[in-house]
C-alpha positions in Angstrom: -34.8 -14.3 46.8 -35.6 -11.1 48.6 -34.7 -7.9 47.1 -32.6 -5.2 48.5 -30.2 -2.4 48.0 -26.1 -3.0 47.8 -23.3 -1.0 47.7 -22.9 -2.3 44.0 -19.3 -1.9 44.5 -18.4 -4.0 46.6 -20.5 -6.6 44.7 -20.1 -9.6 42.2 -21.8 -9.4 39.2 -24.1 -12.9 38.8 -23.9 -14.2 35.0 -25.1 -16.8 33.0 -23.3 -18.0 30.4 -26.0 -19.5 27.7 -23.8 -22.5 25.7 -20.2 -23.8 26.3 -18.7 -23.7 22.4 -15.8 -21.5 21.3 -17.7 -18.6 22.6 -19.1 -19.8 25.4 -15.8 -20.4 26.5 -14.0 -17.7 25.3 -16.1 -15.4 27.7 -15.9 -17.5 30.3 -12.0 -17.9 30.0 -11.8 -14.0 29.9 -14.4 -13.3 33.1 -11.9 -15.8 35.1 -8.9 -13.7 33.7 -10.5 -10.4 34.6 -11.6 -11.8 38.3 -15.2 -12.5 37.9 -16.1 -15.8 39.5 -19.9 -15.9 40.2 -20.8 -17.5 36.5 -22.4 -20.7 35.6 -21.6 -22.2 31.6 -25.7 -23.7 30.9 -25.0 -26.4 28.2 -27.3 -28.5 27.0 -25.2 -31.0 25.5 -22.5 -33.5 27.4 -19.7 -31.9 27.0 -18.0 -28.6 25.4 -17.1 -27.6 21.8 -20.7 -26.4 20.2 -20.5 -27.4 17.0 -17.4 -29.2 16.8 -19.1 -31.7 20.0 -22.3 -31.4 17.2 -21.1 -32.5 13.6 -18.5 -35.8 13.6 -19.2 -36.8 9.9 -16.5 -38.5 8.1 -14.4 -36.2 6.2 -15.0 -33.2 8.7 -12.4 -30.6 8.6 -11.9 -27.0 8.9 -11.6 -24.5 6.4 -9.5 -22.0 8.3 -5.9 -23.6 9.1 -5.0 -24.8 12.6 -2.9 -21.9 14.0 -4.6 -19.1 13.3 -8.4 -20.9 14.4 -7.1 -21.1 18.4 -7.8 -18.8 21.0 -4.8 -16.6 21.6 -4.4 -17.3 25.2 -4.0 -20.9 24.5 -1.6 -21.7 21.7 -1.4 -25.1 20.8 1.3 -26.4 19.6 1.0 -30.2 19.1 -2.3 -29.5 16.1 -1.2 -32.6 13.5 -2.5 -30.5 10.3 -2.6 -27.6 8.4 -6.4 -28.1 8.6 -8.2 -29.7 12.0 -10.3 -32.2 11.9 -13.5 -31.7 13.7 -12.7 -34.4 16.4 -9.2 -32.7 17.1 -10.7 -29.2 17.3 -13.4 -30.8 20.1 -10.4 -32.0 22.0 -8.8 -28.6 21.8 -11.8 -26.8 23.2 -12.1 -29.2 25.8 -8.9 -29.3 27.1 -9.0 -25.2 26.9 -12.2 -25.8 29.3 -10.6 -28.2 31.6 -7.3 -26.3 31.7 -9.1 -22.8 32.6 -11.2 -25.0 35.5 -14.1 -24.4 33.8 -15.4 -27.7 34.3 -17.1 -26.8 38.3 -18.4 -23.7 36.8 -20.9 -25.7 34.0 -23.9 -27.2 34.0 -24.4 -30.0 31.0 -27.3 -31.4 30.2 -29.3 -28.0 31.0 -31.1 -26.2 28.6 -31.8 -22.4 29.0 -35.3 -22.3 27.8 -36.2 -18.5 28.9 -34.5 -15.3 30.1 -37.0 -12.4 31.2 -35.5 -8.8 32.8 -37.2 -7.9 35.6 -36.1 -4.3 36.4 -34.1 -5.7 38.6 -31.6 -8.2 37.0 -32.8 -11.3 34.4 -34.8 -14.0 35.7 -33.4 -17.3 33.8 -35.4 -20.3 33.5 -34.1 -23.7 32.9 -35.4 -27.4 31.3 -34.7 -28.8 34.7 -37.8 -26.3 35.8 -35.4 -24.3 38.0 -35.1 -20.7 37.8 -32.0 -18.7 38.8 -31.7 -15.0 39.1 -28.3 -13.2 37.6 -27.6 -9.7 36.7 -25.8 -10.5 33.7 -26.5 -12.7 30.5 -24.4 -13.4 27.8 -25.4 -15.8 24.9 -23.4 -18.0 23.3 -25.2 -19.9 21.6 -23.7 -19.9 18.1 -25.4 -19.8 14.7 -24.7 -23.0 13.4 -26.5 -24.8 15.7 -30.2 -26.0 14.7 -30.1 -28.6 11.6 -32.2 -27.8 8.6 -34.1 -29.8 7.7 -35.6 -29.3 3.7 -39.2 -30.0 3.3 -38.9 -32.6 0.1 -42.0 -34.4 -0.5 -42.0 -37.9 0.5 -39.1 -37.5 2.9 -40.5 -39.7 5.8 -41.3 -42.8 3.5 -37.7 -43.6 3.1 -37.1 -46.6 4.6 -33.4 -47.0 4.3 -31.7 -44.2 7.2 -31.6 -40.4 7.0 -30.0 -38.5 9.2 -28.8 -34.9 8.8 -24.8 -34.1 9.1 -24.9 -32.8 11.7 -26.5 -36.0 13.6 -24.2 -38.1 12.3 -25.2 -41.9 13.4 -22.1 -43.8 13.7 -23.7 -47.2 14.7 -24.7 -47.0 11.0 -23.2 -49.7 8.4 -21.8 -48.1 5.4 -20.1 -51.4 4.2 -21.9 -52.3 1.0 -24.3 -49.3 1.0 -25.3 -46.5 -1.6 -25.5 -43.2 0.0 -26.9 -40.4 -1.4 -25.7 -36.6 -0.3 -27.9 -33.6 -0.4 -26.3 -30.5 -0.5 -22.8 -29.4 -2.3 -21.6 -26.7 0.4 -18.3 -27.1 2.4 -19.9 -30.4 4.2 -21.0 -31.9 1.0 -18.3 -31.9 -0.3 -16.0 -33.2 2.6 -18.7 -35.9 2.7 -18.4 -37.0 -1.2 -14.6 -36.9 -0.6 -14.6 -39.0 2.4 -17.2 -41.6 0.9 -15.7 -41.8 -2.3 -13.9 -45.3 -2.3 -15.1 -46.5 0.8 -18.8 -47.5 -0.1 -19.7 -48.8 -4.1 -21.5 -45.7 -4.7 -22.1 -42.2 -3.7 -24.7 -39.8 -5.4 -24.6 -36.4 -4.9 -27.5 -34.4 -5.7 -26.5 -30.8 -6.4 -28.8 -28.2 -6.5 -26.0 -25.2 -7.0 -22.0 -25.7 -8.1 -19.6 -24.2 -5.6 -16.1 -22.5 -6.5 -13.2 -24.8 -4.5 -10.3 -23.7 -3.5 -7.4 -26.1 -3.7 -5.1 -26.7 -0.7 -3.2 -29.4 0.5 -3.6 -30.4 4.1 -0.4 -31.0 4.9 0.8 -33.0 8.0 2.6 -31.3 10.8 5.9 -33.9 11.5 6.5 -34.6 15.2 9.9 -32.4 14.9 7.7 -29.3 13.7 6.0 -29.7 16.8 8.4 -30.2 19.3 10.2 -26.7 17.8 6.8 -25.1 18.4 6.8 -26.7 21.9 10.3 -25.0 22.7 9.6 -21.6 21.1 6.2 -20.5 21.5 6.8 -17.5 20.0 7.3 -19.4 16.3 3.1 -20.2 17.1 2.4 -16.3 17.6 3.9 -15.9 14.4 2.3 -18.2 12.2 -0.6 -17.0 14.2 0.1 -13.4 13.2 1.1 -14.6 9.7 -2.6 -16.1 9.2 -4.0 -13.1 10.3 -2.4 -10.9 7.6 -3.1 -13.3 5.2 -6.6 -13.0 6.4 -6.5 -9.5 6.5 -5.8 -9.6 3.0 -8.4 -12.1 1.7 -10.8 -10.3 3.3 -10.7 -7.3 0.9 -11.5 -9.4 -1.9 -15.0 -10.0 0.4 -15.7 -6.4 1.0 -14.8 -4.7 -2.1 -14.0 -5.4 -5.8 -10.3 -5.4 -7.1 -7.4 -7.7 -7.6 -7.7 -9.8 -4.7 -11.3 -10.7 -5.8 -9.7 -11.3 -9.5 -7.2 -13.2 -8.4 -9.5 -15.5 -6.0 -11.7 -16.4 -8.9 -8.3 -16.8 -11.1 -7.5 -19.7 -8.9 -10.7 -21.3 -8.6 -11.3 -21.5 -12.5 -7.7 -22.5 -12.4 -8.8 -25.8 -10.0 -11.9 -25.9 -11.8 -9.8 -27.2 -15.5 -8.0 -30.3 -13.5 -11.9 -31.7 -14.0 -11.0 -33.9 -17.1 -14.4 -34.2 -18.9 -15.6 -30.5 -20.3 -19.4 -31.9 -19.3 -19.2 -32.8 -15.8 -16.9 -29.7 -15.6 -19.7 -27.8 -17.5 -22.2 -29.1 -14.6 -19.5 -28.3 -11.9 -19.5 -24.4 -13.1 -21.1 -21.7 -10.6 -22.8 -18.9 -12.3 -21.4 -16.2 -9.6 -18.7 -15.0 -8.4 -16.2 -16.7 -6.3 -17.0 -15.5 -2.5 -20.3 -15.2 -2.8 -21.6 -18.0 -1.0 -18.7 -19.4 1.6 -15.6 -20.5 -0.6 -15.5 -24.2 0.0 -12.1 -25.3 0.9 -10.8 -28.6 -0.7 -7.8 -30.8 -2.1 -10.0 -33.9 -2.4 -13.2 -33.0 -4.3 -12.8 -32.4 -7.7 -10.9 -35.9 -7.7 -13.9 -37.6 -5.6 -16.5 -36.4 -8.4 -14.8 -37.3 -10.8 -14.4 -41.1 -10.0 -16.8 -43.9 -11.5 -18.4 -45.1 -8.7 -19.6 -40.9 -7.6 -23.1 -39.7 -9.7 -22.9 -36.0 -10.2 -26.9 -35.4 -10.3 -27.9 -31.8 -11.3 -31.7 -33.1 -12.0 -33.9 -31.1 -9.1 -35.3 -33.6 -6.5 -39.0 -34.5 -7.3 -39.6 -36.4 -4.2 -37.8 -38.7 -2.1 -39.4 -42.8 -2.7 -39.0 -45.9 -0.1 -36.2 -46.7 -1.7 -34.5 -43.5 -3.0 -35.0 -40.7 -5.1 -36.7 -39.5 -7.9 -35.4 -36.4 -9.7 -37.1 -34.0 -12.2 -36.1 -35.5 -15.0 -37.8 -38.7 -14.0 -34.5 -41.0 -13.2 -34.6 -43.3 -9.6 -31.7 -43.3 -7.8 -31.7 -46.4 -5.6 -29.9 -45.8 -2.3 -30.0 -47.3 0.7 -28.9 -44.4 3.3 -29.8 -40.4 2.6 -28.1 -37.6 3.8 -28.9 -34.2 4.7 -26.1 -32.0 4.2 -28.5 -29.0 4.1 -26.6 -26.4 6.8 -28.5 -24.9 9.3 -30.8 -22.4 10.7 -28.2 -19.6 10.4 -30.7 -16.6 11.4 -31.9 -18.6 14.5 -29.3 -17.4 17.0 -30.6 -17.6 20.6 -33.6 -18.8 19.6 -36.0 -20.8 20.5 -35.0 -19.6 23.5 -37.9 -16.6 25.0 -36.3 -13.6 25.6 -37.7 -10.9 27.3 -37.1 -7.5 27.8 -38.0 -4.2 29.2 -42.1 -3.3 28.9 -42.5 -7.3 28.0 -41.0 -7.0 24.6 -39.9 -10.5 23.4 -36.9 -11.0 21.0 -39.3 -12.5 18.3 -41.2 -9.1 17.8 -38.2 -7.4 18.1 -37.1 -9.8 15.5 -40.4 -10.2 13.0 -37.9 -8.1 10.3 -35.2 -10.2 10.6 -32.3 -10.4 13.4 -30.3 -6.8 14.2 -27.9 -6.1 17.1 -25.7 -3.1 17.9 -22.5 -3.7 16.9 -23.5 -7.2 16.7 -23.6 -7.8 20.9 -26.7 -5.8 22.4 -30.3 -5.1 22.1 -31.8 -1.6 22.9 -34.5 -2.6 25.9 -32.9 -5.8 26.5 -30.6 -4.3 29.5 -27.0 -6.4 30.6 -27.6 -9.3 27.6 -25.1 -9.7 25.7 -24.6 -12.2 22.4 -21.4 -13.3 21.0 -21.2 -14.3 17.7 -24.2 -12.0 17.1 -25.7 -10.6 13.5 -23.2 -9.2 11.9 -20.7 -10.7 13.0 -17.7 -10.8 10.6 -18.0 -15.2 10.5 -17.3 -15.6 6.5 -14.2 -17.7 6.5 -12.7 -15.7 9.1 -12.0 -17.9 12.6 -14.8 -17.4 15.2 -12.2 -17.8 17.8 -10.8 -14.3 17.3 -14.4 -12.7 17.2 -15.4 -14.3 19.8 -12.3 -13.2 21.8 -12.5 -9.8 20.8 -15.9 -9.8 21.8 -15.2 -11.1 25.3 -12.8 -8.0 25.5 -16.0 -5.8 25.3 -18.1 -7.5 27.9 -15.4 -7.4 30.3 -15.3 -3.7 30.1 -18.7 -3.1 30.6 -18.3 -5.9 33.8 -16.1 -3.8 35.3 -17.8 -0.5 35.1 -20.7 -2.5 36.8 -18.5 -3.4 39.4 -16.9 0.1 39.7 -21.0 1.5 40.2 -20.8 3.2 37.5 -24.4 1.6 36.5 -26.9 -1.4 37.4 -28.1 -2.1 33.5 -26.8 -1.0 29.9 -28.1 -1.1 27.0 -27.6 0.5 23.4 -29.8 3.4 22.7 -32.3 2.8 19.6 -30.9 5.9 17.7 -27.3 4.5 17.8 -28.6 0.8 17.1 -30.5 2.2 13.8 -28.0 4.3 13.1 -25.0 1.4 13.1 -27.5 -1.1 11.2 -28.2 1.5 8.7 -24.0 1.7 8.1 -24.1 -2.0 7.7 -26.8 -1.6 4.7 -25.1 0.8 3.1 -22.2 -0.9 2.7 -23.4 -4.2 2.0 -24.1 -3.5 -1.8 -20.1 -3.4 -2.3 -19.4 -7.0 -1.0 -18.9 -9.7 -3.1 -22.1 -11.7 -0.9 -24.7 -9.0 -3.2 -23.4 -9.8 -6.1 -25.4 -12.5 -7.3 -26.3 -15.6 -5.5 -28.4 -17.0 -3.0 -26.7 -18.3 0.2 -27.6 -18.5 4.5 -25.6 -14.8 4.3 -28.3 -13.2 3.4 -31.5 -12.1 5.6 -35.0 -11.4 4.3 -34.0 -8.3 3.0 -31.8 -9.5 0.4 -28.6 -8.3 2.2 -25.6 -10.1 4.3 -26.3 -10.3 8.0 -22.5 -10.0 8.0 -19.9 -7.6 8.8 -19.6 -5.4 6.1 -15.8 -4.1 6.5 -13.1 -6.2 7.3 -12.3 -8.6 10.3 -9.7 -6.7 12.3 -12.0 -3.7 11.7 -14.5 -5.2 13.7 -12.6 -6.0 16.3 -11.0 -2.3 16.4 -14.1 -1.2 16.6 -15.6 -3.2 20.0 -11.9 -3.0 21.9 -12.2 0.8 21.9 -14.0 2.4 24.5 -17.6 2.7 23.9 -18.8 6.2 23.0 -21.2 7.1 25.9 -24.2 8.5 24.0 -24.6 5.3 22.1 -26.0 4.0 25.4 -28.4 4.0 27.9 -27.3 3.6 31.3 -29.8 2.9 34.7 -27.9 3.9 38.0 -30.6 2.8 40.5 -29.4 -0.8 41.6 -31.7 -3.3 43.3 -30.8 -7.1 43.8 -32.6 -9.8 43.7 
């Protein structure tokens, strides 16, 4: 397109929205709310929900209960459990989409492959080959997104089926199979617990115990919901309710003191209804509670515990045609392999190229390890904005709120565009050093630098988390941005 000068306030900002998950439509949902039209959702997938579309394993539930993980512009209140199921979470965020006539405003099926700022707006190039030209991008692309994948030797000679968790292949028989599980986080676990019972044997090969908080996943009766239907304020309170509770779990994460001691009080607790001291011996973590992500579960501990589930604490020595050999020399015969091994967590937009001002891309502004201003923006990197970026408080906190609150902030700076007030923002590198430097300081009083290795922490050593507590966070990016933290360009041209 040919470039010339507007009258910027009379204009509509163009924006691409990179990814249609629980962010992607959470910042899409506000835009429409705040009267910004001219955006396009770019999803690669076939439909919305991220990584609820993504992960369908059997046994795959939440860890953060149903009404408080819901966006607070669209209460639901028909959810069946305490804790979702990954299949009635999808149908949620789809519905949201749908409802919010999102659905003309998304492209699936395209990949965003590259964004580059011109000077005068971001030039956005797409796997269909096409390239579109918008003055705004905002990148949702989530963190759990890209499988990982462990490099065990011998991995590819397995001739029985592999697949990842997050690639779950459902045409696959597990009538009459031994599956094996690698990996003991919160997906391990719900696997082990589904599986248990429902195939002759499941092996789970556990490289580090996890802490397990009990729960019970309670069903909601159809009269519960129909009150919730009739008063939709009871749903703002258990929704306001959660958050407290939140609010107050989330102490235990930042700083030591009784909630911390009582956390671990109740996971030792759950720990002694394992029967036999040796397989409770082998189920013991050597940190503290918290500091990898508390694994939420009312099934496990009876799952491991049954006769047809091996508990194997042997490292893996290589994967064989027809199973796996651990360290201590033993074979376990299976016949499908799982990889419950989490994901890429430090990947965020990538591999996507980004690149900003003076042609510097987001990998060398990246070689030290991902960094953000107040976990949205990147000095040099003018009107790009990520949601759920580093820093981001996501440890058992519900990424619908963050990524709400976050919306909130790109709407403000949306409007100022449209008010003139500037063609292209970006955070200053003082005040981006200067807010990453606050969130190493105060990283050596959470519970995650304590003592264990987990996807938390960056190459430094230290959490690429918020360091304070949720509703801190979102205090902090719903107030009104202090002007000296950024740099703002008034010349406008268009493309």
């Amino acid at each position: 397109m040919p470039k010339h000068l507007v009258d910027q306030a009379s204009a509509t900002p163009r924006i691409a929205i990179v990814g249609a998950g629980i962010s992607g439509i959470a910042a899409a949902v506000a835009l429409r709310r705040a009267g910004f039209e001219d955006f396009t959702l770019y999803e690669k997938g076939t439909d919305y929900g991220g990584t609820w579309r993504d992960n369908t394993y059997p046994g795959l539930v939440c860890d953060v209960p149903s009404r408080y993980y819901q966006f607070t512009f669209a209460m639901n209140p028909d959810w069946t459990r305490l804790y979702s199921t990954g299949a009635e979470i999808k149908a949620y965020l789809c519905r949201v989409a749908r409802e919010r006539d999102l659905l003309r405003r998304t492209r699936f099926g395209v990949e965003v492959v590259g964004a580059e700022y011109t000077g005068a707006g971001w030039r956005v190039t797409l796997s269909t080959g096409e390239v579109e030209h918008c003055d705004f991008v905002l990148c949702a692309t989530g963190f759990l997104r890209d499988p990982h994948v462990p490099d065990i030797p011998g991995l590819d000679s397995f001739t029985g089926t592999v697949m990842h968790s997050a690639r779950w292949d459902h045409d696959v028989e597990l009538t009459g199979k031994h599956v094996g599980v690698i990996g003991t986080g919160s997906t391990g676990t719900q696997l082990v617990s589904a599986l248990a019972g429902q195939v002759p044997r499941v092996v789970l090969f556990q490289r580090t115990p996890q802490w397990i908080l009990p729960t019970v996943n309670r069903e909601y009766s159809a009269a519960a919901k129909a009150v919730y239907r009739r008063v939709p304020a009871l749903g703002r309170l258990a929704y306001g309710g959660n958050r407290a509770a939140f609010a107050l779990f989330s102490r235990g994460l930042v700083r030591p003191g009784p909630v911390r001691r009582l956390v671990q009080w109740v996971v030792a607790r759950n720990l002694r209804t394992v029967r036999d001291p040796e397989l409770r011996r082998r189920l013991t973590p050597d940190y503290q509670a918290m500091c990898k992500r508390l694994v939420v579960s009312d099934r496990f501990y009876a799952a491991v515990q049954r006769a047809d589930v091996d508990l194997v604490t042997a490292g893996i020595d290589r994967v064989l045609p027809d199973g796996v050999r651990t360290t201590d020399g033993v074979e376990h015969r299976l016949d499908i392999l799982v990889l419950a091994t989490g994901f890429d967590s430090h990947a965020y937009m990538r591999p996507m190229a980004i690149t900003g001002l003076g042609g510097r891309t987001l990998d060398q502004v990246w070689v030290h390890g991902p960094r953000a201003f107040e976990g949205m923006m990147l000095p040099d990197f003018p009107n790009l904005f990520m949601l759920i970026g580093p820093h981001s408080p996501v440890a058992n906190h519900p990424l619908t709120a963050v990524a709400e609150a976050q919306s909130h902030r790109i709407v403000h700076w949306l409007r100022r565009w449209r008010a003139g007030e500037f063609a292209a923002v970006a955070p200053t590198p003082a005040a981006t050093d200067r807010y990453n430097a606050g969130l190493r300081a105060a990283a050596p009083g959470t519970v995650w630098t304590t003592g264990c290795r987990s996807w938390y922490l960056g190459a430094d050593g230290l959490p690429e988390l918020w360091p304070g507590s949720p509703g801190a966070y979102e205090k902090l990016i719903r107030r009104t941005p202090a002007p000296t933290d950024y740099l703002l360009t008034h010349a406008m041209s268009r493309h």
